[in-house]
C-alpha positions in Angstrom: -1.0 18.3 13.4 -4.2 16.0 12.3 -5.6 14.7 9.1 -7.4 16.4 6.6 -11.0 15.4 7.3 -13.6 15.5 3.8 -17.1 13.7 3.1 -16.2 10.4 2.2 -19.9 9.0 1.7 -19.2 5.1 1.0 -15.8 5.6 -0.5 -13.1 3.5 1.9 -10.3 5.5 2.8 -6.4 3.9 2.8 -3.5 5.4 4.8 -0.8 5.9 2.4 2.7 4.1 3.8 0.2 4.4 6.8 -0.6 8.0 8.4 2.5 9.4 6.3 1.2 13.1 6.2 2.1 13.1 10.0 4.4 10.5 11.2 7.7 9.1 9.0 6.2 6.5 6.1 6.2 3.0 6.3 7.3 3.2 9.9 5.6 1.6 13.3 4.2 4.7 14.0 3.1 5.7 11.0 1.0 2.7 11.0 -0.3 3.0 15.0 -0.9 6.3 13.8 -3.6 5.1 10.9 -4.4 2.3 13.2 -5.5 5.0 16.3 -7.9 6.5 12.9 -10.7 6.3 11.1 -9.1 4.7 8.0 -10.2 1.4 6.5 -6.8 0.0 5.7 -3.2 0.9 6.1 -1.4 0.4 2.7 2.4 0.3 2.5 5.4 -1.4 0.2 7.4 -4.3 0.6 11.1 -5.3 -1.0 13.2 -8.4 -0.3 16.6 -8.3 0.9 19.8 -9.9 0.2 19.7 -12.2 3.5 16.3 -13.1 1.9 14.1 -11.5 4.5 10.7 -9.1 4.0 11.5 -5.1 4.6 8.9 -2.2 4.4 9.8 0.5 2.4 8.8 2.7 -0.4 12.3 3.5 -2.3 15.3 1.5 -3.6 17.3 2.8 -1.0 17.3 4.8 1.9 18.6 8.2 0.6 15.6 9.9 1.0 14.2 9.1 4.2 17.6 8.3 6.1 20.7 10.0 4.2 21.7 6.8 4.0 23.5 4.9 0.5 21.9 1.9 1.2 19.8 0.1 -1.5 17.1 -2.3 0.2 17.7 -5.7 -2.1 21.6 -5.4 -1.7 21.5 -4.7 2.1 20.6 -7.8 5.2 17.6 -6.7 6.9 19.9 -6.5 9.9 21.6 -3.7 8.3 18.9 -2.0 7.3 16.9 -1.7 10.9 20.4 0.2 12.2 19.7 3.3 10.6 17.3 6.1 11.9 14.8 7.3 9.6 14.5 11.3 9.4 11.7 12.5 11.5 9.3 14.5 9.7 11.6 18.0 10.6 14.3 16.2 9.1 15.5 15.9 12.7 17.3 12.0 13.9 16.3 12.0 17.4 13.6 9.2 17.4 15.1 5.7 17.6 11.9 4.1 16.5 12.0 5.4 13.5 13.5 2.7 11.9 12.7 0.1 8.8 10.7 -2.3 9.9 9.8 -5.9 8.4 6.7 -7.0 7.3 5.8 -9.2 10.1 5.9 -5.6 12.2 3.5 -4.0 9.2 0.6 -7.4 9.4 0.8 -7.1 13.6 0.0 -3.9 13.7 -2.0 -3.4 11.1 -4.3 -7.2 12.9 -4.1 -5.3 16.3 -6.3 -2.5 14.7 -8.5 -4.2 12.4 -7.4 -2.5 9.5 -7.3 -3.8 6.1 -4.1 -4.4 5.3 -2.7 -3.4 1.0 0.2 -4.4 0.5 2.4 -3.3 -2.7 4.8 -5.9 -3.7 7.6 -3.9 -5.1 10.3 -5.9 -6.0 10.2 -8.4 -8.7 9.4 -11.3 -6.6 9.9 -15.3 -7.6 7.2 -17.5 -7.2 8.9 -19.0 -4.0 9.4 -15.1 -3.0 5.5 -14.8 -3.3 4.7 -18.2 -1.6 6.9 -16.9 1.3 4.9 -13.5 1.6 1.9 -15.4 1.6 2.6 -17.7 4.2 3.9 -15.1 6.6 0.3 -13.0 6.1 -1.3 -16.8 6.4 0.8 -17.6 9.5 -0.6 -14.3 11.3 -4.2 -15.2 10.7 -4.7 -12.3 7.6 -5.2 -13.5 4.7 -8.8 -12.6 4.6 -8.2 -8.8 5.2 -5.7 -8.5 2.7 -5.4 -6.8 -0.6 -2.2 -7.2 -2.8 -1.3 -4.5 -5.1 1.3 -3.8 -7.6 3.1 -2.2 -10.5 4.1 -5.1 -11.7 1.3 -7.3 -13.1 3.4 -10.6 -13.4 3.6 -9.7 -9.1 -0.2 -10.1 -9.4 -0.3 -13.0 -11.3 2.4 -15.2 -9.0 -0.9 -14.6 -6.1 -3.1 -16.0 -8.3 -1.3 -19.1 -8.8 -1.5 -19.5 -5.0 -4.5 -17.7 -4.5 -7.2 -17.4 -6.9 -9.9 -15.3 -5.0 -7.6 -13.2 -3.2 -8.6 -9.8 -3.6 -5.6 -7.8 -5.9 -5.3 -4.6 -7.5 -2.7 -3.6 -10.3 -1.1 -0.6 -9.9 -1.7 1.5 -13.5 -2.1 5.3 -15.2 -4.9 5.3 -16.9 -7.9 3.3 -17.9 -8.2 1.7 -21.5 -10.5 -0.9 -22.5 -7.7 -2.8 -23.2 -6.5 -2.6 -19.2 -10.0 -3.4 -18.4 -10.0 -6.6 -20.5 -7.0 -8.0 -18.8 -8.3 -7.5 -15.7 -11.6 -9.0 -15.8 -9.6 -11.5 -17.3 -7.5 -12.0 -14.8 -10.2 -11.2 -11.6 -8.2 -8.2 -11.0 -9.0 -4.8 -9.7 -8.1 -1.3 -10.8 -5.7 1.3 -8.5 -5.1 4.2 -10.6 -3.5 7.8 -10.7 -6.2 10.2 -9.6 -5.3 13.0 -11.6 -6.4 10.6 -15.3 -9.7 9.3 -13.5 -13.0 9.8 -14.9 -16.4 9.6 -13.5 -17.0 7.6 -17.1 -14.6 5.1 -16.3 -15.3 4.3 -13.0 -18.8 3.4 -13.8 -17.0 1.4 -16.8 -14.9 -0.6 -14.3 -17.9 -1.0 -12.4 -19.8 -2.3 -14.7 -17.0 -4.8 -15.7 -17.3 -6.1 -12.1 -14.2 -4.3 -11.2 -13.4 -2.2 -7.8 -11.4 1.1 -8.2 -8.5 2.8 -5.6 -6.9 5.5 -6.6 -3.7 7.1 -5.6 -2.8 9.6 -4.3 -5.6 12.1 -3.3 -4.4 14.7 -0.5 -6.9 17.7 -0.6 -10.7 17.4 0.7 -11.8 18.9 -2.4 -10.4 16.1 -4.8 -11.6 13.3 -2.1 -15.2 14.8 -2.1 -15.3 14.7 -6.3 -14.0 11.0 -6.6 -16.3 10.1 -3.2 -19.2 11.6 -5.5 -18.6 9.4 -8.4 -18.9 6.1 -6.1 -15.3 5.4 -6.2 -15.0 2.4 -4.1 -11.2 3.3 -2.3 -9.1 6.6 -2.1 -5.9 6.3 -0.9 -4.6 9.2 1.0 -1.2 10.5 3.2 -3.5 13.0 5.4 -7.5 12.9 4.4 -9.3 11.0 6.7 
């Protein structure tokens, strides 16, 4: 199996929950696997757990990828690296497979040179947020970094601490009234691929705002978005 390889031009490409199309998201692998690539940066998702520790992973819970009724913010991070993660034949038999935290995500992820986008997911405090921060500062990272999320107050808690950092809010569409905010708030744009517009790029653009978009699996797609000077694509497979 290999990725999906399309003409990117200038457009930065992001692993989605790293190399996901091939090796279990959100994993070590998956992110050695982006890391042994081509891509830019790695992106993945980070929760807090009940013991107050930093884990990687997309869901609530672990039903999906494990089988397992275990919700990440109500579980210790000790409980959570036990289970096995299904392989990507929905097979158990790879013991590395397992949540990891998000120390393991910024090592890797430093050893490769990626860029590193990380999706706060949970609704974090402002001590949460400090916390994160410091861990990414304490490994030397800060500077390759981009934090993205759903959740714009998320965004906002970085910029108390960090007003430069590079940020992206995670969003549908594009309104002028989303564009406002965010060149209010020195923010960038990571939006659903299917509701982007060649028009509105070159409107974020010329507002002094980057665009990612999410999630863009077939070379075709890539290529159109790539041709409209899209800054990132974030992609499982196309490299």
């Amino acid at each position: 199996m290999d990725t999906k390889k399309f003409d990117k031009k200038s457009t930065k490409v992001i692993a989605h929950r790293g190399l996901s199309g091939i090796e279990t998201e959100n994993t070590a692998s998956a992110f050695v696997a982006a890391g042994n690539r081509s891509y830019y940066g790695i992106e993945t998702d980070v929760h807090k757990t009940i013991d107050g520790q930093f884990v990687i992973g997309h869901d609530n819970d672990l039903k999906r990828i494990a089988g397992v009724d275990l919700t990440l913010e109500d579980s210790t991070l000790a409980m959570l690296q036990d289970v096995v993660l299904f392989d990507k034949d929905g097979t158990k038999s790879r013991f590395d497979l397992r949540p990891c935290t998000l120390e393991n995500y910024i090592s890797i992820v430093k050893k490769y040179e990626k860029h590193a986008v990380l999706e706060l997911k949970s609704d974090f405090t402002d001590e949460e947020i400090e916390k994160i921060i410091n861990i990414v500062k304490d490994h030397g990272y800060l500077d390759n970094l981009t934090f993205i999320s759903f959740n714009y107050e998320n965004l906002l808690k970085v910029r108390k601490f960090l007003p430069s950092q590079s940020a992206q809010y995670l969003f549908w569409k594009v309104t002028d009234e989303e564009i406002k905010r965010l060149v209010r708030d020195k923010i960038d744009a990571d939006v659903w691929c299917k509701e982007l517009t060649e028009e509105q790029i070159k409107k974020c653009h010329e507002n002094g705002i980057k665009v990612n978009c999410w999630t863009v699996d077939e070379p075709i797609d890539g290529e159109r978005l790539a041709s409209w000077g899209i800054d990132f694509i974030t992609s499982n497979i196309l490299e």
